[in-house]
C-alpha positions in Angstrom: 71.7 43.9 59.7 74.5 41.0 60.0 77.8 42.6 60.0 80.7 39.7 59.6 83.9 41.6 61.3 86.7 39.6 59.5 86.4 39.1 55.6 88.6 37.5 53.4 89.9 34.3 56.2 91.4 31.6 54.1 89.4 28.6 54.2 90.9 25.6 56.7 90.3 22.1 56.1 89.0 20.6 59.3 90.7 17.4 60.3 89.0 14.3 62.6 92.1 14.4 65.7 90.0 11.6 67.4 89.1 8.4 66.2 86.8 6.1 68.2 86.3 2.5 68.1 82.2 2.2 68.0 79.6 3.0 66.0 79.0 6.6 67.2 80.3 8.9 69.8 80.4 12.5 70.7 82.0 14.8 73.6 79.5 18.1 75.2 81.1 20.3 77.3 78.9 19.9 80.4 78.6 23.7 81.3 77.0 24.7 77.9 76.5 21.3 75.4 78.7 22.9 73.1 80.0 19.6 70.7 83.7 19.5 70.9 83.5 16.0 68.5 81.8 13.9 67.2 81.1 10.5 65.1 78.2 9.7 63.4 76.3 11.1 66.1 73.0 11.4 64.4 72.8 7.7 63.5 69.8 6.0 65.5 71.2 2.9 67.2 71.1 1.0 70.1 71.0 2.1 73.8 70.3 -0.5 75.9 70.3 0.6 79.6 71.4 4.4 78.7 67.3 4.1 78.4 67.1 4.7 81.9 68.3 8.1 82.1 64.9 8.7 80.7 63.2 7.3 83.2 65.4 9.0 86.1 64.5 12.2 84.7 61.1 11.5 84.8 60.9 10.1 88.3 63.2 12.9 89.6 60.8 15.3 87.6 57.5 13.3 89.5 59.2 13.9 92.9 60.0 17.4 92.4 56.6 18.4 91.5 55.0 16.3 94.6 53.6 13.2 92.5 56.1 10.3 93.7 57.3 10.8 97.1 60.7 9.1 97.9 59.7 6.7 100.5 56.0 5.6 98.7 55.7 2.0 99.1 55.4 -0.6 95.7 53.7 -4.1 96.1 54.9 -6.1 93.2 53.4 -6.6 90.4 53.8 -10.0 88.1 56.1 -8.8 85.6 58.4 -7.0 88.0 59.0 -10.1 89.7 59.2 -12.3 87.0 61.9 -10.4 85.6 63.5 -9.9 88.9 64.0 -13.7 88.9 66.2 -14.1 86.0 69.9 -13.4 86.7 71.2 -13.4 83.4 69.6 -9.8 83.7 70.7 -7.1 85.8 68.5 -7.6 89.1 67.7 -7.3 92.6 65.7 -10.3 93.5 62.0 -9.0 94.3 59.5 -11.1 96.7 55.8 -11.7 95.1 54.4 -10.0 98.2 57.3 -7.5 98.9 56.8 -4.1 99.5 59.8 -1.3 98.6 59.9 2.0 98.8 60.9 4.2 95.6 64.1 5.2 97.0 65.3 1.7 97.1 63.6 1.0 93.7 65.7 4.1 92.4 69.3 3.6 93.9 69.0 -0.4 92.8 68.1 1.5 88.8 71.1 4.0 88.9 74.0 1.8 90.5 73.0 -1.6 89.6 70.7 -0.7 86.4 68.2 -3.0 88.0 66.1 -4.3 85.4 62.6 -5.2 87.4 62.8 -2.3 89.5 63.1 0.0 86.4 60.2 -1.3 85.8 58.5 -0.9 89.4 59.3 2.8 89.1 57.7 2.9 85.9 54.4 1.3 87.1 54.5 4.1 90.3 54.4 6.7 88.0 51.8 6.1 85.4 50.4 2.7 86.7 51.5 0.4 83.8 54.6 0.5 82.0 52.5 0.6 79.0 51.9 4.5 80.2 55.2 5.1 80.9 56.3 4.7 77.5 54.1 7.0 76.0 55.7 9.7 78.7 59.0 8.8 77.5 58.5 9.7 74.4 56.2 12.4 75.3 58.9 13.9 77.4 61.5 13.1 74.6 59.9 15.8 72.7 59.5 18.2 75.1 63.3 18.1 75.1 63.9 18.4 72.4 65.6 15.5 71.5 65.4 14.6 67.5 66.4 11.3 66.7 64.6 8.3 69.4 62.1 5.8 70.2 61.6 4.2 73.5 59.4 0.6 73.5 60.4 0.1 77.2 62.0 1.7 80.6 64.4 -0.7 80.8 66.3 -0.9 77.4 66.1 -4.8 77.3 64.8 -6.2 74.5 61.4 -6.8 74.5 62.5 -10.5 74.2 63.2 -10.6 77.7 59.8 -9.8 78.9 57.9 -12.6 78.9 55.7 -11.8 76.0 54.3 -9.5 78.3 56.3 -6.5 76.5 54.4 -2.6 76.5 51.5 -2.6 74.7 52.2 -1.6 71.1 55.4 -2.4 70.9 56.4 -5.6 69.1 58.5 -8.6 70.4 62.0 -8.2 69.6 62.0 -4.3 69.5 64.4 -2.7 71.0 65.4 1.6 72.3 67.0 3.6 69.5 68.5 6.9 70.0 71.3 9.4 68.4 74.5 9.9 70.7 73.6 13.6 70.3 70.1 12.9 71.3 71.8 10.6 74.5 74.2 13.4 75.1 71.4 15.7 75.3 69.6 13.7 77.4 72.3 13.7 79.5 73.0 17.2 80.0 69.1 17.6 80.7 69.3 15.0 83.9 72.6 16.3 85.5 71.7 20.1 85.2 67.9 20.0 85.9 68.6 17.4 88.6 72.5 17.5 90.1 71.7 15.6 92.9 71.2 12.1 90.4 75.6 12.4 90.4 75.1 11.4 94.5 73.6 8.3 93.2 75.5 7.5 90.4 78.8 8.3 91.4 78.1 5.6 94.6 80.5 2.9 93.9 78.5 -0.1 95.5 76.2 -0.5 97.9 73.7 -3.1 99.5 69.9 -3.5 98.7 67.8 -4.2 101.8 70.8 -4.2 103.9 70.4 -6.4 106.9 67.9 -8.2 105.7 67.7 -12.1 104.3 67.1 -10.4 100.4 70.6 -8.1 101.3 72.6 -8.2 98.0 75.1 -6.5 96.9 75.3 -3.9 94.3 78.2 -3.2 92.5 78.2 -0.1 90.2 78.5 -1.3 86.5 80.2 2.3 86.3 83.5 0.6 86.3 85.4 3.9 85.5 84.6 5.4 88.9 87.5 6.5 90.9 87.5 3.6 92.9 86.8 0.5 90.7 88.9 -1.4 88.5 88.7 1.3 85.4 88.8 4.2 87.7 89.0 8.0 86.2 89.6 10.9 87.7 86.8 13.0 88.4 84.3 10.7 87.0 80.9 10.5 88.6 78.0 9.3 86.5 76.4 8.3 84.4 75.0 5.1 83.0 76.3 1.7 81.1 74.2 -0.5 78.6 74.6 -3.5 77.1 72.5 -6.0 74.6 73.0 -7.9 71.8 71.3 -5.0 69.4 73.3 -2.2 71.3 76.6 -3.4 71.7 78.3 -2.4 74.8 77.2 1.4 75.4 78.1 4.0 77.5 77.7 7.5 78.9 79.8 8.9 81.3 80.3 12.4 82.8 83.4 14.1 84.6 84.6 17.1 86.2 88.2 18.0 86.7 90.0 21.2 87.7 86.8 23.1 87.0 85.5 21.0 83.6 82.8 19.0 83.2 83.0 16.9 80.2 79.6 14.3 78.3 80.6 11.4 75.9 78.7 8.9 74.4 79.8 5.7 73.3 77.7 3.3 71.2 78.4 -0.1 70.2 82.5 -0.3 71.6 84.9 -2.0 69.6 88.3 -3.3 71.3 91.5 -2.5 69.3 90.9 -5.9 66.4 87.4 -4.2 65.7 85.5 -7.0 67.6 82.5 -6.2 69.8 80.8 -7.3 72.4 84.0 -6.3 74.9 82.4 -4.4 78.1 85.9 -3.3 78.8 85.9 -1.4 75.4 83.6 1.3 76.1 85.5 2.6 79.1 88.6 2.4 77.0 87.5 4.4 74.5 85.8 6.7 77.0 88.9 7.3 78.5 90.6 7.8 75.1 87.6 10.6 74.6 88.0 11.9 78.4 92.0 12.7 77.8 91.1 14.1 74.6 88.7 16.6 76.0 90.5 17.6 79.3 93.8 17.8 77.5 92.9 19.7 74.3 90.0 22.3 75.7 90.0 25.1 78.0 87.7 27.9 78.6 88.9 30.9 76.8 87.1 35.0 76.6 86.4 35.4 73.1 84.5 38.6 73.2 85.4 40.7 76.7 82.8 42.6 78.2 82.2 46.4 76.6 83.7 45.2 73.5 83.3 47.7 70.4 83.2 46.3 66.6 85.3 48.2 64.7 83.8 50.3 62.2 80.7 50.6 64.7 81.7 51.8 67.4 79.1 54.4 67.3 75.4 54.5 65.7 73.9 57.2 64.3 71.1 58.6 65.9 68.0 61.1 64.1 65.6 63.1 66.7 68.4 63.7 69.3 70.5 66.1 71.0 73.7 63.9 69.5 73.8 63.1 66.6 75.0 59.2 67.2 75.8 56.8 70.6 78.5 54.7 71.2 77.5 51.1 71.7 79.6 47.9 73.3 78.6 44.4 74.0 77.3 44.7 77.5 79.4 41.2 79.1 82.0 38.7 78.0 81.0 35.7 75.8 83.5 32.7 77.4 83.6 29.4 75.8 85.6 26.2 75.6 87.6 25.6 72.6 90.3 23.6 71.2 94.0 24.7 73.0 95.7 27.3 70.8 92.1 27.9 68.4 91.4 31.3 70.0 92.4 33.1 66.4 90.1 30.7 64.6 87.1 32.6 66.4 85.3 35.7 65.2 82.8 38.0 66.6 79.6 39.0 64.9 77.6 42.0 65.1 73.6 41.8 64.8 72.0 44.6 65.0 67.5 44.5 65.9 65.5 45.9 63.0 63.1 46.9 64.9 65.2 49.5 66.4 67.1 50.7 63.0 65.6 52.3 59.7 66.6 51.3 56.5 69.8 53.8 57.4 71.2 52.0 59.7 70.0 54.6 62.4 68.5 55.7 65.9 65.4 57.0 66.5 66.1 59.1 70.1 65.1 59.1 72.6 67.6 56.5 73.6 68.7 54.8 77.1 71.8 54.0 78.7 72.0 50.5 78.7 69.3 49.8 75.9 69.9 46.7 74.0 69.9 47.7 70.4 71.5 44.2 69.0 73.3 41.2 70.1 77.0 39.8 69.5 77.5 36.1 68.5 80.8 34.3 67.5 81.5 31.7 64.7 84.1 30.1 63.5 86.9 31.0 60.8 86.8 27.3 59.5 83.5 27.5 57.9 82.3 24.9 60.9 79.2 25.6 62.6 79.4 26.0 66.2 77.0 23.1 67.4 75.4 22.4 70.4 72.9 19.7 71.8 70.6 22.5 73.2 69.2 25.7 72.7 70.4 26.9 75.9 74.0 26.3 74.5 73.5 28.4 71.2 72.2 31.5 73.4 75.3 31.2 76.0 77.6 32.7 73.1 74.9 35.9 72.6 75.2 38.7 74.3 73.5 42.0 74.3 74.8 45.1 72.6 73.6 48.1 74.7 74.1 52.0 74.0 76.8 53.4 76.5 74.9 56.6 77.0 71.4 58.6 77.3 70.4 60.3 74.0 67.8 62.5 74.9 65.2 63.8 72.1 65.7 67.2 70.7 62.9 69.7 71.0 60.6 70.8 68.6 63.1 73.9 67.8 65.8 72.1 67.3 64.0 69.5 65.2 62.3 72.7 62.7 65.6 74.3 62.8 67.3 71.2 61.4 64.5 70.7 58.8 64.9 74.1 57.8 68.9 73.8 57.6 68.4 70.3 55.7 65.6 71.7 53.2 67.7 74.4 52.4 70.7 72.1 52.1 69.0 70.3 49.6 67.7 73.3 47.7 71.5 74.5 47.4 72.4 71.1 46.3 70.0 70.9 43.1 71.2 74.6 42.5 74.7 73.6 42.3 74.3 70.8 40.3 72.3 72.9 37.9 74.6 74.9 37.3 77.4 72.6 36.9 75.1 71.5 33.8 75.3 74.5 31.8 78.9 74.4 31.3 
């Protein structure tokens, strides 16, 4: 039973208040992925070094569950130091016969999006990086996310490996994902896995510090407090840039309580042209004062809230004869300042605990969840989020207020007596209103 609590709601024409220069972009509320906008955000492009969220959520994910251990040691493979070589790339110089330990591998990945170390990390986890693809996109799917295809760990182009690129991947190929799939992503790493913020949010910082291969690593994050683009609040989480991707970013930043996801792809600067590193943070920011400005958290639905209309159920086999039911907490959410009206609760009722009468079958228990309550929106728009998790934060139960105990078998024959009766009478009478 879906029972729609406002009918008759004049139809609103939604309007785009945003407009970003790039290809796609999209803001998440960072407590529940709720979409608060978005821009061709289902579009498969570019990523460049977003890519290596993946593989920080897998290596966080290996040295949760014991597999990778934080200071493991890595002796160099040929391909990691080949690419560690070229400084056109994002690097930390790596010695032939060096040995690191996965911590250092890990911080050089997330501040300095370390190309050769990305793939060190990979090769620690599943021995080649050839293996480590497959889990990417292995663990893609376990996430859920819809629209992606990962040829590498890095998010270089394949180009750039030496013809020594993952096996089954071709030469030029490059990481594709949605922004919604990126956002997604995004929201995965920070909430299974807070502590990755610590590491992203570190401003700059020295590899092998004290040592003759000490370099220093300046956070391509350029929007954290403290560097040239700073933003308040901001603390993650990762740049990328190539010729396929354009200049790319997601960043991710909490203020007065909110914690705010955008995606970027492909920046433009103000004429439209590309290829400006500057433009990403300046339309992030754009997005960032959009989203701290215009959204709050508002209570749509208080606790013990009672749809009019059903306030009560009725109940057959009981002492009573129906139950009062209420929505058992509040369902909070962040919307759009002034929008609260444009909200409306929604009653579903289980089937399994109704007959085709809409009623109770006692005995019944306080607290027993007969139904849930949902919101949508007034504008015809479907509430969206970029998880599952997100669509269940604005259900909550529906529960009866009180016991309904059965009646006994008296009661019960007395009742089918009275109704038998009832119904004889009612034939009678209509009988008779037929003869004259």
């Amino acid at each position: 039973m879906f029972i729609s609590l406002f009918s008759g709601l004049k139809k609103a024409e939604a309007q785009a208040p945003l407009k970003v220069n790039a290809d796609s972009a999209i803001i998440v509320d960072g407590e529940n992925g709720k979409v608060l906008y978005e821009q061709n955000a289902n579009s498969l492009l570019g990523i460049a070094s977003m890519s290596k969220m993946m593989t920080e959520y897998i290596l966080l994910d290996a040295i949760k569950h014991g597999k990778v251990k934080w200071d493991q040691q890595y002796s160099v493979s040929g391909l990691a130091y080949k690419i560690s070589q070229n400084r056109n790339l994002s690097n930390v110089p790596l010695r032939r016969d060096g040995k690191y330990t996965v911590k250092e591998l890990y911080q050089a990945m997330a501040i300095y999006s370390a190309n050769a170390a990305t793939i060190a990390l990979a090769e620690v986890i599943a021995g080649s990086e050839t293996n480590f693809v497959k889990m990417m996109n292995d663990k893609a799917k376990e996430l859920g996310l819809k629209n992606y295809k990962f040829v590498n760990s890095t998010g270089l182009n394949n180009k750039d490996y030496y013809g020594e690129q993952p096996e089954g991947t071709s030469a030029d190929e490059e990481n594709v994902m949605s922004a919604r799939s990126v956002a997604r992503l995004a929201f995965r790493l920070i909430h299974d896995f807070p502590d990755v913020l610590k590491t992203a949010s570190i401003p700059t910082k020295k590899f092998r510090e004290g040592t003759d291969d000490e370099i220093k690593m300046d956070n391509w994050n350029w929007m954290l407090p403290t560097l040239i683009y700073g933003y308040q609040g901001m603390d993650g989480l990762k740049t990328g840039t190539t010729d396929f991707a354009g200049a790319c970013f997601t960043g991710t930043a909490m203020r007065d309580g909110k914690r705010f996801i955008t995606v970027v792809q492909n920046a433009k600067d103000a004429n439209g042209s590309t290829g400006d590193k500057k433009a990403r943070f300046d339309e992030t920011r754009k997005m960032m004062d959009y989203a701290f400005s215009n959204f709050s958290k508002e209570e749509i639905v208080p606790a013990h809230y009672q749809v009019k209309g059903y306030n009560t159920l009725p109940v057959i086999k009981g002492k009573a004869d129906k139950v009062k039911i209420y929505s058992k907490s509040a369902i909070n959410m962040f919307i759009q300042n002034g929008e609260k009206q444009n909200y409306q609760p929604v009653l579903v009722l289980d089937q399994k605990k109704i007959n085709k009468k809409g009623e109770l079958t006692a005995p019944i228990k306080k607290g027993e969840t007969i139904g849930y309550l949902t919101v949508k929106s007034k504008k015809d728009d479907k509430l969206s989020f970029v998880t599952d998790e997100g669509q269940k934060s604005i259900k909550v139960d529906v529960v009866a207020a009180q016991d309904v105990e059965k009646a006994n078998w008296f009661v019960l024959m007395m009742r089918g007596i009275g109704n038998f009766f009832g119904d004889v009478w009612n034939g009678i009478s209509k009988t008779v209103k037929g003869w004259f």
